[in-house]
C-alpha positions as CSV (number, residue, x, y, z in Angstrom):
1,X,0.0,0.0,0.0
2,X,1.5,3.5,-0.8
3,X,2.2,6.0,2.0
4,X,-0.1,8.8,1.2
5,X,2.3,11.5,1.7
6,X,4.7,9.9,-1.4
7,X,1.7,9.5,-3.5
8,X,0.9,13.6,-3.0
9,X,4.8,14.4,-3.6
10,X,5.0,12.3,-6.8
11,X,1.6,14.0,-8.2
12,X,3.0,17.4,-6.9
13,X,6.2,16.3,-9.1
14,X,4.1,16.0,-12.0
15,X,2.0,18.9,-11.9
16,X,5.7,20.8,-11.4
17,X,7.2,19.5,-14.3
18,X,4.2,20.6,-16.4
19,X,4.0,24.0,-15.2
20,X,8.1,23.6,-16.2
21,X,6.7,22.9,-19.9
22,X,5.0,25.9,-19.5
23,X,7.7,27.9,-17.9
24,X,9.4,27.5,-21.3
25,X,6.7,29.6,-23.0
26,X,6.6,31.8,-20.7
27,X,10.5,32.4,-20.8
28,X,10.9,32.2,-24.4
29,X,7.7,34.5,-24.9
30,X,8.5,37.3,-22.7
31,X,11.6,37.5,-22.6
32,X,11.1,38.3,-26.6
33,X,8.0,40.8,-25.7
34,X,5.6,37.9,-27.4
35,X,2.2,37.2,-26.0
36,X,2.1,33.9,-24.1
37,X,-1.2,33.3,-26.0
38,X,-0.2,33.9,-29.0
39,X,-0.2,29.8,-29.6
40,X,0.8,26.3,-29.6
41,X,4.5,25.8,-29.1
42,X,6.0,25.6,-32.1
43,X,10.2,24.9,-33.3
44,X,12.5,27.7,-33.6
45,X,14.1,26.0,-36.4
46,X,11.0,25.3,-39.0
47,X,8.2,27.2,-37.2
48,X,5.7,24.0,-37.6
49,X,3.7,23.7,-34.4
50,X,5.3,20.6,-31.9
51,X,2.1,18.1,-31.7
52,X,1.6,17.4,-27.8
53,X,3.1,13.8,-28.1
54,X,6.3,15.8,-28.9
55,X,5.6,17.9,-26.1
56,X,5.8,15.5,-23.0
57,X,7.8,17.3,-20.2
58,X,11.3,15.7,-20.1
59,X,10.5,12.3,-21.9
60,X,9.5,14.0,-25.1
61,X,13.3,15.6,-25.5
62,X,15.1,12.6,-24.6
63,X,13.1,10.7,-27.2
64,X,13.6,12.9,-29.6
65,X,17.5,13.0,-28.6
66,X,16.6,16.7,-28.4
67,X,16.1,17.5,-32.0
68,X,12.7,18.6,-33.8
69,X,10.6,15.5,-35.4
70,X,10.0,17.4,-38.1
71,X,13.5,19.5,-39.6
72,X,16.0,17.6,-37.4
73,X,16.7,21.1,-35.3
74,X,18.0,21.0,-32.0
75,X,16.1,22.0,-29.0
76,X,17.6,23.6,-26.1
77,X,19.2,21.9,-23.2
78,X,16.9,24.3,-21.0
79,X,13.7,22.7,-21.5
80,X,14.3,19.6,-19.6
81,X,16.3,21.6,-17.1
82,X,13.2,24.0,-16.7
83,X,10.6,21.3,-16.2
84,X,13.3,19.3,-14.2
85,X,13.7,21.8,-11.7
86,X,10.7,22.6,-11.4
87,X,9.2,19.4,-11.1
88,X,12.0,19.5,-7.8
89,X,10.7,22.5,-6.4
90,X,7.2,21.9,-6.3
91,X,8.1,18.8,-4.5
92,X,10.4,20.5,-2.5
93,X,8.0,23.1,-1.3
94,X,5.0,21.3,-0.5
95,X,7.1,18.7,1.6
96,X,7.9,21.7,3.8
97,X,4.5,23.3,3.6
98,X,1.9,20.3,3.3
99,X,-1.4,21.1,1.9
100,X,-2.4,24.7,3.2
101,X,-3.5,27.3,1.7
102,X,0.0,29.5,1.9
103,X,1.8,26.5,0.5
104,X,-0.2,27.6,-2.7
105,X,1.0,31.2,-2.2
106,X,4.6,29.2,-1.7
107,X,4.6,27.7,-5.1
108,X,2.9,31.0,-6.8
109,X,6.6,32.7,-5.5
110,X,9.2,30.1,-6.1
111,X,7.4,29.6,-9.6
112,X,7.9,34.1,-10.5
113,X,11.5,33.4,-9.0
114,X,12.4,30.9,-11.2
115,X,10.9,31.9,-14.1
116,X,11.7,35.9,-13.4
117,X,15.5,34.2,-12.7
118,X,16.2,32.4,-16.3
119,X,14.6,35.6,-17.7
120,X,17.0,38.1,-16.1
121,X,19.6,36.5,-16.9
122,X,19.4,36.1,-20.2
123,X,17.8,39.4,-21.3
124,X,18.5,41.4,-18.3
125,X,14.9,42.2,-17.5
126,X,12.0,41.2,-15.1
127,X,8.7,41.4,-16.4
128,X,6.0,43.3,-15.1
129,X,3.6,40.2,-15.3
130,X,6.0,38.6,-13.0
131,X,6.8,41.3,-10.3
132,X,3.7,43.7,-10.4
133,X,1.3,40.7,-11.1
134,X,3.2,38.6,-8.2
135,X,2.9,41.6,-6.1
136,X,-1.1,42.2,-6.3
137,X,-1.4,38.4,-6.0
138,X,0.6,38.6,-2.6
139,X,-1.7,41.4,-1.3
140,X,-4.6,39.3,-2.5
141,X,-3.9,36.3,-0.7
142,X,-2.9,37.9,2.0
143,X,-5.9,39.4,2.9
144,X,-7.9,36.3,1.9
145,X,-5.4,33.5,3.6
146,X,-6.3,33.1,7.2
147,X,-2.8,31.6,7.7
148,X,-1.3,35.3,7.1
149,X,-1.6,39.2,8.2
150,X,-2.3,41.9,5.4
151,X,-0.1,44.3,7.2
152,X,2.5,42.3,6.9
153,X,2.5,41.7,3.4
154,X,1.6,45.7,2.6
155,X,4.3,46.5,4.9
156,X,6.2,43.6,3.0
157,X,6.0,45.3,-0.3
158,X,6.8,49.0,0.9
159,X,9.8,47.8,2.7
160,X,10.7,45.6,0.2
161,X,10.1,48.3,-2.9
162,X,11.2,51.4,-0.6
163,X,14.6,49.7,0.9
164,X,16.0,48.5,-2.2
165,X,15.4,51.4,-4.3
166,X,16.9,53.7,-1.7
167,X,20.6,51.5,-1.9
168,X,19.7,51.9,-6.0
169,X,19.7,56.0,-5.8
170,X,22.5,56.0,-3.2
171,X,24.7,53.7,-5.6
172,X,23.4,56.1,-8.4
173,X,24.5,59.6,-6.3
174,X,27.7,58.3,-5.5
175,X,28.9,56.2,-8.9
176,X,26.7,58.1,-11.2
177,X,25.7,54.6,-12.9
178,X,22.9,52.8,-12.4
179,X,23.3,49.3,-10.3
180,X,19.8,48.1,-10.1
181,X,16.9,48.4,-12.3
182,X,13.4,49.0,-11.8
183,X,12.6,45.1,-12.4
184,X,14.6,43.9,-8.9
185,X,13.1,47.2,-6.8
186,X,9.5,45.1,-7.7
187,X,10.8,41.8,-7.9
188,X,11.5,42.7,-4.2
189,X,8.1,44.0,-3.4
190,X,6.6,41.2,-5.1
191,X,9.1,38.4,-2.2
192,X,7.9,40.8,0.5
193,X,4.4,40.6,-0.1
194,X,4.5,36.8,0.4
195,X,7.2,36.6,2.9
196,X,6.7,39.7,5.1
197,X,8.6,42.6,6.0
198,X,10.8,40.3,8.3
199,X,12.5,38.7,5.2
200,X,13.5,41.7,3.4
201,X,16.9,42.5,5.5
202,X,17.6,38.6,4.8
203,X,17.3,38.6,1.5
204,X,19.0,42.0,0.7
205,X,22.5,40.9,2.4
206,X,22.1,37.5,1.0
207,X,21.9,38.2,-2.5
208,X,24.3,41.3,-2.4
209,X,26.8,38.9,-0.6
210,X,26.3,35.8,-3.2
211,X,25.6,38.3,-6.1
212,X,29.1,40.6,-5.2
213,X,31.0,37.1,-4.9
214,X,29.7,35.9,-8.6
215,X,30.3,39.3,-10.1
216,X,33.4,39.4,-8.9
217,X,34.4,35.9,-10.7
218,X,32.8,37.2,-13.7
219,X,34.6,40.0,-13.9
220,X,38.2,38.4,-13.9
221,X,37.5,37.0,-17.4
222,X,36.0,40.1,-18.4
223,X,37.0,43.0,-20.0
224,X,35.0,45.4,-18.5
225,X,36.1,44.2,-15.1
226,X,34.2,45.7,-12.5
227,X,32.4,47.2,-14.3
228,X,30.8,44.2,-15.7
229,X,27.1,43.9,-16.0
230,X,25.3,41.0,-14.1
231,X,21.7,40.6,-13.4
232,X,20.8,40.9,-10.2
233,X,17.2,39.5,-9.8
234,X,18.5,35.6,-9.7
235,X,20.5,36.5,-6.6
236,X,17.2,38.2,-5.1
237,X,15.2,35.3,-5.9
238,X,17.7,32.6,-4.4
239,X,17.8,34.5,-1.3
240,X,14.1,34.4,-0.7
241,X,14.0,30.5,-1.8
242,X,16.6,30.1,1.0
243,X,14.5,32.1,3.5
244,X,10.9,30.2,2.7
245,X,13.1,27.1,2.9
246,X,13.9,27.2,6.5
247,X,16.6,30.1,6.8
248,X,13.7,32.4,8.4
249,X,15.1,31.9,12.0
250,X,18.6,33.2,10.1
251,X,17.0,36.6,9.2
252,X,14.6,36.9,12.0
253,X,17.9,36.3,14.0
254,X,19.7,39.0,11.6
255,X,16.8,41.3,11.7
256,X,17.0,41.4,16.0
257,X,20.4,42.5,15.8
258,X,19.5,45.8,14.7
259,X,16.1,45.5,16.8
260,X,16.4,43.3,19.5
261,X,13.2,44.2,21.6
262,X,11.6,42.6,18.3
């Protein structure tokens, strides 16, 4: 007889890797400025639609030894990846959460991150659909989850906006360069309003510590050097994946240094 609890993580796995096939629309679409609706998938190399036999997450590639069935062209390492790690997260997050209602909220967040992540990194930007949508879904759920406060979220998203755009005008006044763009100020907002106000100190010396040490090893094979451009939103969102993963006793412990009556 099957324990429950694997049954529910191995039809959470599935339902991940899915919304992973569909994380490769949304990254491919957005990140060229294409609606998401605009369509069936289709190959980059021919432009005929892929029928969905072709489009099974993960098995579908492997079968196809990553190459179109109809031209030959190849398809991107990525997609398995995507629905891969998706697939993993999902899991991951509902074996923390179980089955409640901000487990949903949860998997909402770390599916923006990811998404927002592979999206940044390529292109350099964050969508609006991702941060300001993610954002008013926050709020939402906040003030319909009985498992959360609606303060805390509101406050979430103004100390989450306000605090990292203040360090982005301070690096501006004193370098004359921007360092962050609008897209991480809201990708910020967007974590607060899901994680609180308490996790925005956490995740802003997180991700500038992780995000200085990668630039840095980027910039030695540069030729820009330090002045290399890196996108900062994947560091953002792996700080607040390590904060709804169990590091919330870190920041709440980081945030009492500063208040310790708190």
């Amino acid at each position: 007889m099957f324990d429950a609890e694997i049954v529910i993580l191995v039809f959470t796995f599935l339902f991940g890797i899915s919304f992973g096939s569909f994380a490769n629309v949304l990254i491919y679409r957005w990140a060229r400025e294409e609606s998401v609706l605009a369509g069936r998938s289709f190959c980059g190399s021919c432009g005929e639609d892929i029928p969905w036999y072709d489009n099974i997450p993960i098995l579908s590639y492997f079968l196809l030894k990553g190459r179109c069935s109809n031209c030959g062209g190849k398809f991107s390492i990525q997609y398995p990846i995507v629905e891969l790690f998706t697939g993993i997260l999902f899991v991951w997050v509902v074996a923390l959460y179980g089955l409640t209602w901000t487990t949903i909220e949860m998997l909402i967040l770390t599916y923006g991150l990811m998404v927002g992540s592979f999206i940044d990194w390529a292109e350099m930007i964050l969508p609006d659909e991702i941060t300001v949508g993610g954002m008013i879904v926050g709020l939402i759920g906040a003030a319909l989850n009985p498992e959360r406060e609606f303060l805390d979220a509101f406050l979430g998203v103004l100390f989450g906006g306000g605090s990292l755009w203040l360090v982005a005008y301070i690096y501006f006044v004193f370098t004359g360069r921007e360092g962050l763009g609008g897209g991480d100020i809201k990708l910020l907002a967007f974590i607060g309003s899901i994680l609180g106000w308490k996790s925005v100190p956490f995740v802003i010396l997180c991700s500038s510590v992780v995000g200085s040490v990668v630039g840095l090893l980027m910039s030695r094979n540069n030729k820009e050097g330090l002045r290399t451009a890196i996108p900062f939103g994947p560091f953002i969102a792996l700080a607040a994946f390590l904060y709804l993963s169990g590091l919330k006793s870190v920041g709440i412990w980081y945030l009492q240094l500063f208040f310790p009556d708190m």
